[in-house]
C-alpha positions in Angstrom: -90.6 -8.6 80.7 -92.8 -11.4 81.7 -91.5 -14.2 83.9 -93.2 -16.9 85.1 -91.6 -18.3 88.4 -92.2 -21.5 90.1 -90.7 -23.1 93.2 -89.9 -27.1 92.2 -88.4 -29.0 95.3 -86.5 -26.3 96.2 -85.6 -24.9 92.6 -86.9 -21.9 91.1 -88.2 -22.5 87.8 -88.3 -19.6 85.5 -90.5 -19.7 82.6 -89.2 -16.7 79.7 -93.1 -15.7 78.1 -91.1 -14.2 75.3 -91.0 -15.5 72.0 -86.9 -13.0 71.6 -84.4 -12.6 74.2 -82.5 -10.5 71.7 -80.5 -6.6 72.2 -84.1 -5.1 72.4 -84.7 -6.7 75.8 -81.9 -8.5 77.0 -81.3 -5.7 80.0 -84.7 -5.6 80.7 -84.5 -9.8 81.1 -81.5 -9.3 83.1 -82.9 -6.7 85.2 -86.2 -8.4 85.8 -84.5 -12.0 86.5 -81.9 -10.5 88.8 -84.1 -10.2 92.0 -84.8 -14.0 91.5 -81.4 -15.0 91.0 -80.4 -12.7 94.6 -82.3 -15.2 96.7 -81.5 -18.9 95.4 -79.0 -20.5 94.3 -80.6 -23.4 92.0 -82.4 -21.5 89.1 -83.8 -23.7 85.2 -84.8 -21.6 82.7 -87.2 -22.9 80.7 -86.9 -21.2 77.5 -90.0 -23.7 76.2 -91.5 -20.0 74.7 -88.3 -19.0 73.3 -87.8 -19.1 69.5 -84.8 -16.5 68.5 -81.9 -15.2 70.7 -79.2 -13.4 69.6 -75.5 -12.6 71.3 -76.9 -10.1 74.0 -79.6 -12.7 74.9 -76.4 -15.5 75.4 -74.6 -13.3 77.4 -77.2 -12.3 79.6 -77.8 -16.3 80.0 -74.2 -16.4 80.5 -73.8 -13.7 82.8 -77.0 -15.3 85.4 -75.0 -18.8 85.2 -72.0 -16.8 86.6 -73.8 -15.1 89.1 -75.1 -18.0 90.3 -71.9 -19.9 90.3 -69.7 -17.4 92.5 -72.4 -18.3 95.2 -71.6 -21.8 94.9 -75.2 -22.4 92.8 -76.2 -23.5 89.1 -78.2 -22.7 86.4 -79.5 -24.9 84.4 -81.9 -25.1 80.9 -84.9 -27.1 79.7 -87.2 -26.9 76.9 -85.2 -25.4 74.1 -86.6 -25.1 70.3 -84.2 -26.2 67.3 -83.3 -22.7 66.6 -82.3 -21.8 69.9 -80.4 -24.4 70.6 -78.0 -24.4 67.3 -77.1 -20.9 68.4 -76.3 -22.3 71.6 -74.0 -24.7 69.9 -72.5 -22.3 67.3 -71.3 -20.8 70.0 -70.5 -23.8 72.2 -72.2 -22.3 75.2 -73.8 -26.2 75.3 -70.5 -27.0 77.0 -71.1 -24.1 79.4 -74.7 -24.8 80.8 -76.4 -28.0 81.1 -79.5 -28.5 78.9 -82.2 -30.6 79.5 -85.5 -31.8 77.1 -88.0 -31.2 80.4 -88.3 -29.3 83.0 -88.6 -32.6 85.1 -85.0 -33.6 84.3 -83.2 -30.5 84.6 -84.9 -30.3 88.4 -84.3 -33.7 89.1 -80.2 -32.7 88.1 -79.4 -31.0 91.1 
């Protein structure tokens, strides 16, 4: 899976170049991200790209937030379509993880 990273004052910024993250490639994601997620502890994903997820891609988003968190770090999200963001609030994972409209103001959060 394609993942653009960038380093933003000290937060890596992790750009998904999907348009799914769905059971097709959620372990892939996961797999791919973890290495990123090993040496930081402030981590956005910005999902800007991201039109459909599914359960597997909201746990895997769930599962990095965690990792992060038992090291005493955050995730947090940016740049989420319509779609993407009613499943997050079906599910009421919008309680879980912060979500920001720009990338700017979820860096500028921690």
């Amino acid at each position: 899976m394609n993942l653009n990273v960038e380093q933003i004052d000290g937060v890596n910024v992790v750009e998904f170049q999907t348009e799914t993250l769905d059971a097709d490639n959620s372990k892939e994601f996961a797999n791919t991200v973890q290495e990123i997620l090993d040496g930081t502890s402030k981590v956005v994903f910005d999902l800007k790209d991201l039109s459909f997820i599914d359960s597997s891609g909201l746990g895997t988003i769930l599962s990095c937030l965690r990792k992060l968190q038992e090291h005493g770090g955050d995730l947090k999200l940016c740049n989420m379509s319509k779609p993407v963001r009613a499943m997050f609030e079906l599910v009421r994972m919008h309680r879980v993880v912060e979500i920001y409209n720009t990338k700017e103001e979820a860096v500028r959060s921690f």
